[in-house]
Structure formats: C-alpha cells, structure tokens
C-alpha positions as CSV (number, residue, x, y, z in Angstrom):
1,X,-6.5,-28.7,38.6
2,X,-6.3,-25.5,36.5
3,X,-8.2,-25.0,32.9
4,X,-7.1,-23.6,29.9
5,X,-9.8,-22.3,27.4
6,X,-8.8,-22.2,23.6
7,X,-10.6,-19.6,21.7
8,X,-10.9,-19.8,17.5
9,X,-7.5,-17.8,17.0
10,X,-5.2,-20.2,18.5
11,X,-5.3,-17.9,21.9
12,X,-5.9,-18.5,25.2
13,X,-7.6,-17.2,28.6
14,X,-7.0,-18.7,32.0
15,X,-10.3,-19.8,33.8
16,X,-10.5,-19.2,37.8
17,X,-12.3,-22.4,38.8
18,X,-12.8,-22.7,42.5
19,X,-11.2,-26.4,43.9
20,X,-14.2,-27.3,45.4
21,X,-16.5,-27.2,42.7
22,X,-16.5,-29.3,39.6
23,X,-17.2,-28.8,36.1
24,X,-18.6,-31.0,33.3
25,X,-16.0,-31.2,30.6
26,X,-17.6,-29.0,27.3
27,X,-16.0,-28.1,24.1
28,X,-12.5,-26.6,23.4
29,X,-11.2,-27.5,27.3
30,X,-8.2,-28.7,27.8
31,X,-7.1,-29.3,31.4
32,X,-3.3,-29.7,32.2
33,X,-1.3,-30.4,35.9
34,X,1.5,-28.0,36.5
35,X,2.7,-30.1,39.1
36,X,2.6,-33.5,36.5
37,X,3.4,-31.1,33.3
38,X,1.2,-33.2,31.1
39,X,-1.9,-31.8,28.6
40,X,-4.4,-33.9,28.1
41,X,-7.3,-33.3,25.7
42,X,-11.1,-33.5,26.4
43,X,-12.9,-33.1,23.5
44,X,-11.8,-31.7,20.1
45,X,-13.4,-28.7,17.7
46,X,-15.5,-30.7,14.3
47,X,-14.1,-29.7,11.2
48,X,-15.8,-26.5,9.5
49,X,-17.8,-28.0,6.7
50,X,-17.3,-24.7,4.7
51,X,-13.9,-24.3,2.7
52,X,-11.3,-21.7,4.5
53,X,-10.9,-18.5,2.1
54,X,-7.9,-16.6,2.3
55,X,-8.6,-13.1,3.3
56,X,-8.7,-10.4,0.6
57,X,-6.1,-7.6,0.3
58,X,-7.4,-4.6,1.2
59,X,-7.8,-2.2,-1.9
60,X,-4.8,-0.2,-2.8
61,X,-3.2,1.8,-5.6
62,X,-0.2,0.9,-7.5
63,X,2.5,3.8,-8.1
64,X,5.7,3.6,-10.5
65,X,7.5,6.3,-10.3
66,X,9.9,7.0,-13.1
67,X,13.0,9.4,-11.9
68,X,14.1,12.4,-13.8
69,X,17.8,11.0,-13.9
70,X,18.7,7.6,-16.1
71,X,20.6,5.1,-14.4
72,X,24.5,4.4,-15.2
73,X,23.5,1.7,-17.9
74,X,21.0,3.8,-19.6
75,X,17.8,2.5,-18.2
76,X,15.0,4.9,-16.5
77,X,15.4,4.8,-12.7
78,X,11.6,3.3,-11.4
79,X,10.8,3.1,-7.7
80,X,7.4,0.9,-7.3
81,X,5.2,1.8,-4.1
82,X,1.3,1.5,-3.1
83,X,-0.9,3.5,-0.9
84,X,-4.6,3.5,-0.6
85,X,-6.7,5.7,-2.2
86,X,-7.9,8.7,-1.3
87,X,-4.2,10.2,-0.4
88,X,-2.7,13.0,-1.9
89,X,-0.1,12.3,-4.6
90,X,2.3,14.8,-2.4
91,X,2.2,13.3,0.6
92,X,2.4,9.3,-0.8
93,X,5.5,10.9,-2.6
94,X,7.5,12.1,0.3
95,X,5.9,9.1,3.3
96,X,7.7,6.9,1.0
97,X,11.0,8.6,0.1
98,X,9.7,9.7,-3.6
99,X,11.9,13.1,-4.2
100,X,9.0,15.4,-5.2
101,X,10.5,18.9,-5.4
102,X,14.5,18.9,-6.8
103,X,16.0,21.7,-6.2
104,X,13.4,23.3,-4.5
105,X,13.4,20.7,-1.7
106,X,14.9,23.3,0.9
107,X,13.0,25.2,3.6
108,X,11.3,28.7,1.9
109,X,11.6,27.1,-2.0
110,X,8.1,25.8,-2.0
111,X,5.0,26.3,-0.7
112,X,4.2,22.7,1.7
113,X,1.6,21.6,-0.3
114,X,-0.7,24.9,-0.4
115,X,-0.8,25.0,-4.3
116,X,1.0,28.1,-5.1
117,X,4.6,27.6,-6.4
118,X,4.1,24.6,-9.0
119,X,7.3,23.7,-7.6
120,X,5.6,20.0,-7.3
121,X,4.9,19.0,-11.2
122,X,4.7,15.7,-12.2
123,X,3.9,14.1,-15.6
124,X,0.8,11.6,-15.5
125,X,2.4,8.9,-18.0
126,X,-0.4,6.2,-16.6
127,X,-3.6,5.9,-14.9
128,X,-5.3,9.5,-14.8
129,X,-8.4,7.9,-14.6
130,X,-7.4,7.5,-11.0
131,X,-6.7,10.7,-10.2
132,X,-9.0,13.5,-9.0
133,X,-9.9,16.1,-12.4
134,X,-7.4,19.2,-11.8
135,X,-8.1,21.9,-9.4
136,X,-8.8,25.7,-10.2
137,X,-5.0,26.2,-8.5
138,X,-3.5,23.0,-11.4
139,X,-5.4,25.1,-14.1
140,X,-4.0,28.5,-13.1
141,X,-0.4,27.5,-12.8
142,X,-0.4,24.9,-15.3
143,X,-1.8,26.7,-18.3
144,X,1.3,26.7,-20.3
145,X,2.1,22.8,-19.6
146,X,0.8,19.6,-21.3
147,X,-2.1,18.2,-20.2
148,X,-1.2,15.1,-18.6
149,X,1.1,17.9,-16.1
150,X,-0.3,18.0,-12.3
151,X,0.3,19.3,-9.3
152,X,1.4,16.6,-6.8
153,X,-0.2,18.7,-3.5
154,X,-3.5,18.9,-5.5
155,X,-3.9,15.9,-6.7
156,X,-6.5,13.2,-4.8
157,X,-5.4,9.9,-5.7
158,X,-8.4,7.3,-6.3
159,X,-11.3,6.4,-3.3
160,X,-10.7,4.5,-0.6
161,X,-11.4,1.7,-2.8
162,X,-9.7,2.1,-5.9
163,X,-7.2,-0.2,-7.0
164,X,-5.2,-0.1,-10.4
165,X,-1.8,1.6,-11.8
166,X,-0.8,4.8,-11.5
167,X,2.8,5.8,-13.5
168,X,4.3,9.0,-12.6
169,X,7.8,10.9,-14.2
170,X,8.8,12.8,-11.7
171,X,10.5,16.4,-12.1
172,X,9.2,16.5,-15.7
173,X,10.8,19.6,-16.0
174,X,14.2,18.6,-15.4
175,X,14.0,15.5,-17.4
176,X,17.0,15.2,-19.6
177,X,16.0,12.5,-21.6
178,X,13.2,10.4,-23.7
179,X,12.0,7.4,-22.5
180,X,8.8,4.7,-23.7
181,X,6.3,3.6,-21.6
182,X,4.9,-0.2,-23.2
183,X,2.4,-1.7,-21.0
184,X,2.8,-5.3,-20.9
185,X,0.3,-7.9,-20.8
186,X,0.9,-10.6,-17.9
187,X,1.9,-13.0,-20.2
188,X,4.5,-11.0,-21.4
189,X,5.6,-10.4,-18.2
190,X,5.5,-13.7,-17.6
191,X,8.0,-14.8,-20.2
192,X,9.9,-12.1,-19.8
193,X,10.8,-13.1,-16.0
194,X,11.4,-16.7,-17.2
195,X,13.8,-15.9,-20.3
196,X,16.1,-13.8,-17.1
C-alpha cells in the first residue's frame, strides 16, 4: 500500500514507505490501492477558525494614454495600461505598444532614451505628483514648453509602491486638436456604465 501526502496548496508528494514497516495514520494522509483504484480518507484537516482574506494586488500605477490622432467619430483615441512604479515612462510606453516617438520612430531619429533629442515629449494632463521632479536634461530642452511637457526617457514613474492615475497625451506636438480631460467620480462612472 502506497501513501499520498496532501500539503496546504492542494499539491501532492509521494511518500516511499518500506512494505515491511507500518505507520500510524496522522493528519492530511490519504492512502489509496492502485491495484483496487479506490481513495479512502483517514482523517480530515479542522477548519481554520480565522476568516480566509483574499490576497492584495500588488501596487501598480494606472496609465491613460491619450493619442495625438482623434478617432473616426471624433472621440480622443485612449489606450489604458499599468506598470509598477519605479519604471521609466519610456520604456512602459514602448513594453506595451504606446507609440512614443512619431515620426522619429526610425533607427538614427532619436537618441534611445539618453535624453538628448526631445524627440520623446509628452504632455502630463494627470497625476504629476507621481512622477519624478524634471531632470537638468527636461529643463535644458524643455525651456520653451509648458510646464506640464516631459521627457518620456527621463521621467521615473512613482516607487515601487505607488499606486494612483497617471494621464498622458502623447506627441503633444503633433496634436491637431483640443480635447477635455473631466475626472469623474465613481459614482458617475457608475451611472454612466449603467445608462449604456
């Protein structure tokens, strides 16, 4: 006769118990019969007296980012992501499939993130208290911009553990239109979801 041993995930690990010997039945054994094909249960694991909580997401930021193009009916074109903190707004950008430079995208337009060609703008619309303050490089090339302009390669976004909204226009200066940016409470967003 064979044991199984069930550990507290469910799994379970073969025991090598020699045919001579015999055990005393404890906790969480089950033994079986290959040869019979039937499980029969020993003894059975007490309840936990303390209430199951659901495991916590880990921290992560929120990203809208609002494209430089309207769609066909008129409406800005918004791709949602998240990525932990501590990232650089660049590289989120283009591991998730953000377009980041335009027309600079080919090889020898830009510089690959070193902070020299400003070829990476974006306009902060939301959140730039999550965003690292702006580097001596942001203040050299962005002098002439607005203020809420940053370089995407320079820009750290949150810690490790931030967690909050971050909304992002991308190609600012190829924008071709005006659009509002109306944050809405969850209530609103609530009956806006049910009147659809």
């Amino acid at each position: 006769m064979g044991s199984l041993q069930l550990n507290s995930y469910g799994l379970s690990s073969p025991l090598q118990v020699p045919s001579n010997k015999s055990i005393k039945p404890s906790r969480n054994i089950i033994s079986f019969s290959p040869s019979k094909a039937k499980i029969r249960a020993i003894s059975t694991v007490p309840e936990s007296t303390s209430e199951a909580k659901e495991p916590e997401e880990p921290p992560c930021v929120n990203l809208a980012f609002v494209h430089s193009v309207l769609l066909p009916d008129g409406t800005p074109d918004v791709h949602f992501r998240n990525a932990p903190g501590g990232q650089k707004l660049r590289d989120i950008m283009l591991d998730t499939n953000i377009e980041l430079y335009g027309p600079y995208s080919r090889a020898l337009l830009n510089c690959g993130g070193g902070g020299t060609c400003a070829t990476c703008m974006v306009e902060v619309i939301e959140g730039k208290e999550l965003l690292s303050p702006r580097t001596d490089n942001e203040k050299e090339k962005l002098k002439k911009k607005p203020k809420n302009w940053r370089l995407a390669c320079q820009t750290t976004v949150g810690d490790p553990d931030s967690r909050g909204l971050v909304v992002i226009q991308q190609l600012p200066e190829w924008k071709a239109h005006e659009w509002n940016y109306e944050k809405l409470l969850p209530s609103e967003i609530l009956s806006e979801i049910q009147s659809d």
